[in-house]
C-alpha positions in Angstrom: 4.2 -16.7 11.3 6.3 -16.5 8.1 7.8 -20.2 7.1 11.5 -19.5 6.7 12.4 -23.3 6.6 15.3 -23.9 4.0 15.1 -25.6 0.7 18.3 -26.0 -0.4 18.2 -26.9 -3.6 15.8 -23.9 -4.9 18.7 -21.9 -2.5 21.7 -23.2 -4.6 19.4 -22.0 -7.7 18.2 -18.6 -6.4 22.1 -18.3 -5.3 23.2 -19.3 -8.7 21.0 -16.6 -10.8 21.6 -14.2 -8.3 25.3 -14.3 -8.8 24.9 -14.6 -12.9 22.3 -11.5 -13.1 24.3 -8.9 -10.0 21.3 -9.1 -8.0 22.2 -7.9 -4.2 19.0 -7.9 -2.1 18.7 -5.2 0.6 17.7 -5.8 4.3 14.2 -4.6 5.5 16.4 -2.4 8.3 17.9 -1.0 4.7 14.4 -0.2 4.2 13.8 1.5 7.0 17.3 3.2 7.3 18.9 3.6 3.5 21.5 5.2 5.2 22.8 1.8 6.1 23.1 1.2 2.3 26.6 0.4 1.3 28.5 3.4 -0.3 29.4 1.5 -3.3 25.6 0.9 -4.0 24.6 4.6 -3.6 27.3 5.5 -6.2 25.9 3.2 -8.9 22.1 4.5 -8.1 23.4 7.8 -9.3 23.0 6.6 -12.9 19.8 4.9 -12.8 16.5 6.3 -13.0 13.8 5.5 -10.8 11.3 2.8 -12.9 14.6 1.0 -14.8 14.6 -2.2 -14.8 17.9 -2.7 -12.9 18.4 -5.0 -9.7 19.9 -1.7 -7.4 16.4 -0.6 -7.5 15.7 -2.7 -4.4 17.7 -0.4 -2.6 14.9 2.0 -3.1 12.2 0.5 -1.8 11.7 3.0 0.7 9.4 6.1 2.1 13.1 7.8 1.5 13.9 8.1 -2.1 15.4 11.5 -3.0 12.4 13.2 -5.1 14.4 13.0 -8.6 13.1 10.7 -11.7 16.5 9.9 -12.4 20.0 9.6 -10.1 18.2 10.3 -6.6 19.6 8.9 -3.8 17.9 9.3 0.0 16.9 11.6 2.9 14.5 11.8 5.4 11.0 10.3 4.9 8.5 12.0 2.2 5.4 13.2 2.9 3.2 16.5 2.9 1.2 18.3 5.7 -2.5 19.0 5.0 -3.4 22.1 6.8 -6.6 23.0 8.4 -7.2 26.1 5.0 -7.2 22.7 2.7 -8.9 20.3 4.7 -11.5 22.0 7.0 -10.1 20.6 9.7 -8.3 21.5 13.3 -5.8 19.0 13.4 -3.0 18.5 11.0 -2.8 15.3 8.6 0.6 14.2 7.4 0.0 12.1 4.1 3.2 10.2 3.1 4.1 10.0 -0.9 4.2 7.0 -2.5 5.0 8.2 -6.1 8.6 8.2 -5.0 9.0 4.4 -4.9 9.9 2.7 -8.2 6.3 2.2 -10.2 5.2 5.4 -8.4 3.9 3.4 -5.5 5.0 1.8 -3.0 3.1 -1.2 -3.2 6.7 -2.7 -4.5 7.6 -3.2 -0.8 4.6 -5.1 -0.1 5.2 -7.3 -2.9 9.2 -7.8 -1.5 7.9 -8.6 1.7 6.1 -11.2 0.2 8.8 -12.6 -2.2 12.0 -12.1 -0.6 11.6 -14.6 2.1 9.9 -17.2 -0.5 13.5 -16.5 -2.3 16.2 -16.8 0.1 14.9 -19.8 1.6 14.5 -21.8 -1.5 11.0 -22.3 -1.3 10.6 -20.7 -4.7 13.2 -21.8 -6.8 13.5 -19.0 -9.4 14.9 -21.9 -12.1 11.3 -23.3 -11.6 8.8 -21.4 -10.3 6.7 -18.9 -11.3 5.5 -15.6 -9.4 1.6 -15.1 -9.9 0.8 -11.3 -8.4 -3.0 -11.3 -7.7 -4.5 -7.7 -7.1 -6.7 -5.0 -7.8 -3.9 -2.9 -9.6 -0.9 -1.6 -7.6 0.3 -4.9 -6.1 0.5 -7.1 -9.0 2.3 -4.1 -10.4 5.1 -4.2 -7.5 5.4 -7.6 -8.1 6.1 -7.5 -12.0 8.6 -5.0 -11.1 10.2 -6.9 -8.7 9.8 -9.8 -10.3 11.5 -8.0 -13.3 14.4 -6.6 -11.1 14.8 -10.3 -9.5 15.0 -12.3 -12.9 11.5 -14.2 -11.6 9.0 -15.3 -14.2 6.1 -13.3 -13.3 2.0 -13.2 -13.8 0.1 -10.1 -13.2 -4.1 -10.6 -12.1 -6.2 -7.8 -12.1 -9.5 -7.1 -12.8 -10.6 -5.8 -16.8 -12.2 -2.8 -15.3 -9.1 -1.1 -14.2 -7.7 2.0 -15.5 -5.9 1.8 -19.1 -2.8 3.0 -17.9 -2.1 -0.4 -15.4 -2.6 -2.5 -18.2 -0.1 -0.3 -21.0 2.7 -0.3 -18.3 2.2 -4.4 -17.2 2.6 -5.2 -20.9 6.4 -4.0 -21.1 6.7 -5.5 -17.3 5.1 -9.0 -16.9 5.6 -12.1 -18.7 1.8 -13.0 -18.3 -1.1 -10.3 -17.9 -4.4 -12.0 -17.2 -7.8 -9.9 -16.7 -10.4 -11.2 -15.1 -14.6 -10.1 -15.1 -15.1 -6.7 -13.0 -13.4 -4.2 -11.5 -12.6 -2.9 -8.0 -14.7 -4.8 -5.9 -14.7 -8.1 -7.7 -11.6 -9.9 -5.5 -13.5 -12.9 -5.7 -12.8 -13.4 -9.4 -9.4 -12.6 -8.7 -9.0 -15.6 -6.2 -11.1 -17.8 -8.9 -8.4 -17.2 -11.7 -5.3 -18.0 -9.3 -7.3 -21.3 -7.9 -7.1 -22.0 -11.6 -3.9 -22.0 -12.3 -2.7 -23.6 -9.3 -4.9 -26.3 -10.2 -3.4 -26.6 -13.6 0.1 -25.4 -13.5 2.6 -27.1 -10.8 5.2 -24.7 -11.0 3.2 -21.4 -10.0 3.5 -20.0 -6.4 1.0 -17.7 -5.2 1.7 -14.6 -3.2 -1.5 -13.3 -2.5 -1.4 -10.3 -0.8 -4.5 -10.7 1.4 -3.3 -13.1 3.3 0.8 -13.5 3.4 2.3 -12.0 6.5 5.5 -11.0 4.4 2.6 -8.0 3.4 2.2 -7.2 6.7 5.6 -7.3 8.4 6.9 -5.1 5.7 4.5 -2.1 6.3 4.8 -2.9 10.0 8.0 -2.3 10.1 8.7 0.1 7.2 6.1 2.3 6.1 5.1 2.4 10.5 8.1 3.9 11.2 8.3 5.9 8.5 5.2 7.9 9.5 6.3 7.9 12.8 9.7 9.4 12.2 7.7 12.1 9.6 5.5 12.7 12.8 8.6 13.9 14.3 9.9 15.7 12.0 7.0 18.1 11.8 5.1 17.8 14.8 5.1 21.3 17.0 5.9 21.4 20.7 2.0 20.3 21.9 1.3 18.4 19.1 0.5 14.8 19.4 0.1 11.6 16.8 -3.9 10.7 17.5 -4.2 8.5 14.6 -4.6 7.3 11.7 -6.7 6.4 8.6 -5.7 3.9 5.9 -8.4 2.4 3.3 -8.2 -1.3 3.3 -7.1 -2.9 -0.4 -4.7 -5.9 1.4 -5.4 -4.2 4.5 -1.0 -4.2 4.7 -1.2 -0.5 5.2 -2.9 -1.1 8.2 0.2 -3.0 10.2 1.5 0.6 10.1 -1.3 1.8 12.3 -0.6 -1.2 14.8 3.5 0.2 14.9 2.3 3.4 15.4 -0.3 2.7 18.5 3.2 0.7 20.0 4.8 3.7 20.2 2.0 6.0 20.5 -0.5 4.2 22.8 -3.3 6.6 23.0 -3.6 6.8 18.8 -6.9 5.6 17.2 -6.8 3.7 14.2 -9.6 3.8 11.3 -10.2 1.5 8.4 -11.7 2.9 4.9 -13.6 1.6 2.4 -16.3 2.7 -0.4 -19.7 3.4 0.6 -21.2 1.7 -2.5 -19.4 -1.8 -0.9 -19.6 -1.5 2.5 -18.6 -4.7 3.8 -16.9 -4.0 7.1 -19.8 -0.9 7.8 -22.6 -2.8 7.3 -21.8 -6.4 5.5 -22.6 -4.8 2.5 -21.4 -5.4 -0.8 -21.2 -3.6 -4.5 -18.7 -1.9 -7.0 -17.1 1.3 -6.6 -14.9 3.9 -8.2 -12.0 3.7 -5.6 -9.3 2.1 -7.2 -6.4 0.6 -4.8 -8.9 -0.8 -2.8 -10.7 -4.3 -2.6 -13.9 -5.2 -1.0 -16.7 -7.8 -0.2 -14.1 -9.8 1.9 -12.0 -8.9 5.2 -7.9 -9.8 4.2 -6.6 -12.2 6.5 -3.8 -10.3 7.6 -6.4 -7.1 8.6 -5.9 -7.6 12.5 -9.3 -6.0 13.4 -8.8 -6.8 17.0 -6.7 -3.3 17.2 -8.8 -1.0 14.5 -11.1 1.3 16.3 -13.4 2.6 13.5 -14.8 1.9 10.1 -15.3 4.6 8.0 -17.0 4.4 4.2 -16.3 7.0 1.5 -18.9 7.3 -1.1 -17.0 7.4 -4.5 -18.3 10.3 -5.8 -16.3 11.9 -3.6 -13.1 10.6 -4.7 -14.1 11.4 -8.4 -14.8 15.0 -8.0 -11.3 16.0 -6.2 -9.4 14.3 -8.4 -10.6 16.5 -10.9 -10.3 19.4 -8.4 -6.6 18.2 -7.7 -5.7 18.2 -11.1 -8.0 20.7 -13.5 -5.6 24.2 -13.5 -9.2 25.8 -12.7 -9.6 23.4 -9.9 -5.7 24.5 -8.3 -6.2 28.3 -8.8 -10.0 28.0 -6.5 -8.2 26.6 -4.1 -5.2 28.9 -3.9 -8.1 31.7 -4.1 -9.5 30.1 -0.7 -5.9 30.8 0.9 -5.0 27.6 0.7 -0.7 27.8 0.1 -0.1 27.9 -3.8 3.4 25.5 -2.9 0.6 22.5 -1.4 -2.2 23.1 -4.1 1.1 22.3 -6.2 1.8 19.2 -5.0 -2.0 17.7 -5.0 -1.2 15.6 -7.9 0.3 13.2 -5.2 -3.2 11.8 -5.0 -4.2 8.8 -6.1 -7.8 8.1 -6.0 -7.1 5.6 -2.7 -4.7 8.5 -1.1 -8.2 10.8 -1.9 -10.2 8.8 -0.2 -7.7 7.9 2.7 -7.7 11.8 2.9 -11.5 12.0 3.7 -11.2 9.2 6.0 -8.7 11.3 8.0 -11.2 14.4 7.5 -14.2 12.4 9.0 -12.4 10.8 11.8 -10.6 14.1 12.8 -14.3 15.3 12.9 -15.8 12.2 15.0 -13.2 13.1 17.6 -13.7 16.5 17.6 -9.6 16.4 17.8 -8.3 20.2 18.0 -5.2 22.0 16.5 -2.7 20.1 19.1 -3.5 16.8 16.9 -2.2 14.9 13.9 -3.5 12.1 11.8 -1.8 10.3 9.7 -2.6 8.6 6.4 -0.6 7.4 2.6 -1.2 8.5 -1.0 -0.3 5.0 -1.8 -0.1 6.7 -5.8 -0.1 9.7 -7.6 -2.7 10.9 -10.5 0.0 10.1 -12.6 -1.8 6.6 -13.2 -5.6 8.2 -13.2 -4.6 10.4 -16.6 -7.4 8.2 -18.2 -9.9 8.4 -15.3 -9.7 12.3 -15.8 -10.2 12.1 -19.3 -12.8 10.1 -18.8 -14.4 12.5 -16.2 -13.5 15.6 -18.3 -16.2 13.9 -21.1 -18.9 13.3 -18.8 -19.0 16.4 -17.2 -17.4 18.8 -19.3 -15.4 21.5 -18.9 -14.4 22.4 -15.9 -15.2 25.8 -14.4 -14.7 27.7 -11.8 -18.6 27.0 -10.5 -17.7 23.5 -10.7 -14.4 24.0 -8.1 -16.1 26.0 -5.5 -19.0 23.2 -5.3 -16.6 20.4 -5.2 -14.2 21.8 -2.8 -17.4 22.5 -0.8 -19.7 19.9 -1.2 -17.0 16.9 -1.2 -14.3 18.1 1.3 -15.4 20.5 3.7 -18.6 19.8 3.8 -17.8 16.0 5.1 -20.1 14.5 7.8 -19.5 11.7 10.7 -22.3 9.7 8.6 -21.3 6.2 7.2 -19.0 5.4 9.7 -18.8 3.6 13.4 -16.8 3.4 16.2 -15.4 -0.4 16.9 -16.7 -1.8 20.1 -15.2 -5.3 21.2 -18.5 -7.0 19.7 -18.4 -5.1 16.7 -14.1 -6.0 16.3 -15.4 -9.5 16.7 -18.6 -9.3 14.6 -16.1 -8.0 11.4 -13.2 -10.7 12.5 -16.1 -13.4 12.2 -16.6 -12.3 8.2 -13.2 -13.8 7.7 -14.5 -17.4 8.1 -16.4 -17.1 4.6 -13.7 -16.1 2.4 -10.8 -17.9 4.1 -12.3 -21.0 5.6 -15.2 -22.2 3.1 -13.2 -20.6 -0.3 -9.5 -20.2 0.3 -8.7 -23.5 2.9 -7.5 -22.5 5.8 -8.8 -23.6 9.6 -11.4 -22.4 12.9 -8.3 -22.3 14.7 -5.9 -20.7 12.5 -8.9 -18.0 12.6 -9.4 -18.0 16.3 -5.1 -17.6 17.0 -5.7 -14.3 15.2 -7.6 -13.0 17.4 -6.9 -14.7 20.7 -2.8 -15.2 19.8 -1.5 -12.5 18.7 1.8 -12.9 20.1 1.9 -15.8 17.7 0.4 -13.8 14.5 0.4 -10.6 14.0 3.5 -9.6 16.7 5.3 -12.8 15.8 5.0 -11.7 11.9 6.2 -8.4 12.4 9.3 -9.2 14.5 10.1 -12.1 11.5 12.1 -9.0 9.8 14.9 -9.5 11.9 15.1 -13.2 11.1 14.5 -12.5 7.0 17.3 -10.0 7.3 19.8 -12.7 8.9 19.2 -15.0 5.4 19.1 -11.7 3.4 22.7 -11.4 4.6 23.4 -14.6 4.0 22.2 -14.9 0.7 24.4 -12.0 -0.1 27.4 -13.4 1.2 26.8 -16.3 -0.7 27.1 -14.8 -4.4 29.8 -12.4 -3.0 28.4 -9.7 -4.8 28.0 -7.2 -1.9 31.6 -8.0 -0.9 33.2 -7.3 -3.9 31.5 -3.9 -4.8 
């Protein structure tokens, strides 16, 4: 459950700024349906570009932006279809964008989810408090932004390892940037620094994506019906939604996967992560090359109970299509192997995670032996647009690349996939992965056996109970906004 008891006082404050700074807060069913966005509110978006610094950007948090840098306003969700000629497999796999949210991903709704209901009950008082963002890139990115857009005071963790260009765009966007030792797979550091400063700073709130169900309600109930309403957009008269695939950084992306086996009962649902830290295949541990995803822990929202299969991606992988993706030699193999020139195009809508959610789709789709009357569904949760450095740095290791070097990679990292490194979930194995939250959220992080066991044996009161909050944070959305009298005097 999501606490949305009042504090009035940090209310009156919130209230106050927001009034003094024209901040209007949209609804999550905004989210989900921009069309319900006030008229008055389109018309000013018309003159702001998509990563300003402005309040109205709220109103595009959604799968739904119009795909313009500058000005856009909204249409129908946005996502590409990877055919069989691309992927080497039967079934069609819709992959929805996420370089159309401000930051270029849409981890700014996750962090919303997180913050809005913190903010319009007064239980962070932005006169006081101050917003710490812990993550493994994209999240604490979100919440600078919003942070930024909401006048909140905020501090961005991330690990040092992390690609150059997180870093140069948190510097113009966050008060505070703090690195800590590592890279991907070092969450555990991350947890260390924000243990730190709650120990030594009283007026710091921690919205740790891991574990706040304001992560999970959001892409339940946003990003969930976004790829189901993609679905049918695009499906054909015999297809059918089987599944989906989603790599596990937060494991938020996942709540998507539980909205979309509600409305499509007989869909599987698979959960990624790197074969050089396999924690949830085999309890292994490691660093990887897969940024957007976190290891060596299982989040506390993950509801494992209703994932079906673990899948691990070895890195390597990841590396070489992103070249493949990106290199001009790489884009003209594939539109030699017939694969449409307008798609090979629009491949720079990967994101190292979205590659790697790719593959997932790949190997599952394979597992399943699932035929031309299926479709998966997965995220590019960003675009290469933040790996510019990870290419160069690829591009000196390996040299040029050729045309040699195309065909093996297409080849060798996408068609050639394998049903290796992966299993299907049985109810002990559900269990077995549940169990490994006890050692990062009971002995480290302080919470109880039973809040662990009412995970798994009451999920009414969790996970479904967390989802359905939306309706509820949407009433004191509403009536925050009617407080300033902002909306009603547009």
């Amino acid at each position: 459950m999501i606490d949305l008891s009042i504090n009035k006082a940090g209310l009156d404050n919130n209230i106050k700024r927001a009034k003094e700074h024209n901040i209007i807060l949209p609804t999550i069913e905004q989210m989900k349906h921009p069309e319900l966005i006030p008229d008055a509110i389109k018309e000013n978006l018309k003159g702001v570009g998509l990563w300003d610094i402005n309040p109205i950007n709220l109103f595009r948090i959604t799968w739904k932006n119009e795909q313009k840098e500058s000005g856009g306003l909204f249409h129908g969700p946005n996502y590409i279809v990877l055919p069989p000629e691309l992927t080497g497999v039967k079934c069609r796999i819709i992959a929805m964008i996420g370089k159309w949210f401000p930051t270029g991903c849409h981890k700014v709704g996750a962090s919303y989810g997180c913050l809005v209901p913190e903010l319009v009950t007064g239980k962070f008082d932005s006169n006081y408090h101050k917003a710490v963002w812990p993550s493994t890139g994209n999240y604490c990115r979100g919440g600078a932004f919003d942070s930024a857009l909401l006048d909140v005071y905020s501090i961005a963790i991330l690990p040092e390892g992390m690609s150059r260009e997180r870093f140069d765009w948190l510097k113009n966007v966050a008060k505070e940037t703090i690195a800590t030792p590592g890279t991907e797979s070092n969450v555990k550091e991350i947890y260390d620094k924000t243990h730190e400063l709650r120990d030594t700073r009283e007026d710091v709130m921690i919205f740790n994506q891991f574990e706040q169900m304001g992560n999970y309600m959001w892409h339940y109930n946003v990003t969930g019906n976004a790829i189901c309403e993609a679905f049918e957009e695009m499906r054909k008269p015999n297809e059918r939604l089987a599944g989906a695939a989603f790599t596990s950084g937060s494991a938020g992306t996942m709540a998507a996967g539980d909205r979309i086996k509600e409305l499509h009962p007989t869909a599987k649902l698979a959960v990624g992560e790197a074969l050089q830290c396999p924690t949830i295949v085999a309890n292994g541990f490691g660093a990887h090359r897969i940024e957007g995803i976190g290891d060596k822990h299982i989040p506390w929202i993950h509801n494992v109970k209703n994932t079906d299969m673990a899948i691990a991606i070895d890195d390597e992988d990841s590396q070489k299509i992103l070249r493949l993706f990106n290199e001009p030699v790489g884009r003209a193999y594939l539109k030699e192997q017939g694969v449409d020139p307008e798609l090979v195009d629009l491949l720079g809508y990967f994101g190292i995670s979205g590659i790697a959610n790719m593959l997932c789709c790949i190997k599952m789709a394979k597992y399943y032996e699932l035929t031309e009357n299926d479709v998966l569904a997965t995220v590019m949760t960003d675009s290469s647009v933040m790996y510019g450095s990870r290419i160069k740095e690829l591009q000196e290791e390996d040299g040029e690349y050729t045309h040699e070097m195309a065909a093996l990679d297409y080849a060798r990292h996408i068609l050639d996939e394998k049903t290796d490194n992966l299993i299907e979930l049985t109810y002990e194995d559900r269990k077995r992965v549940h169990n490994l939250k006890y050692y990062t959220w009971i002995e480290q992080q302080g919470k109880t056996s039973e809040e662990l066991n009412a995970l798994w044996y009451d999920q009414e009161n969790t996970f479904k109970a967390a989802a359905a909050e939306a309706a509820k944070v949407d009433e004191l959305i509403n009536e925050f906004n009617e407080a300033t009298g902002l909306l009603k005097n547009l």
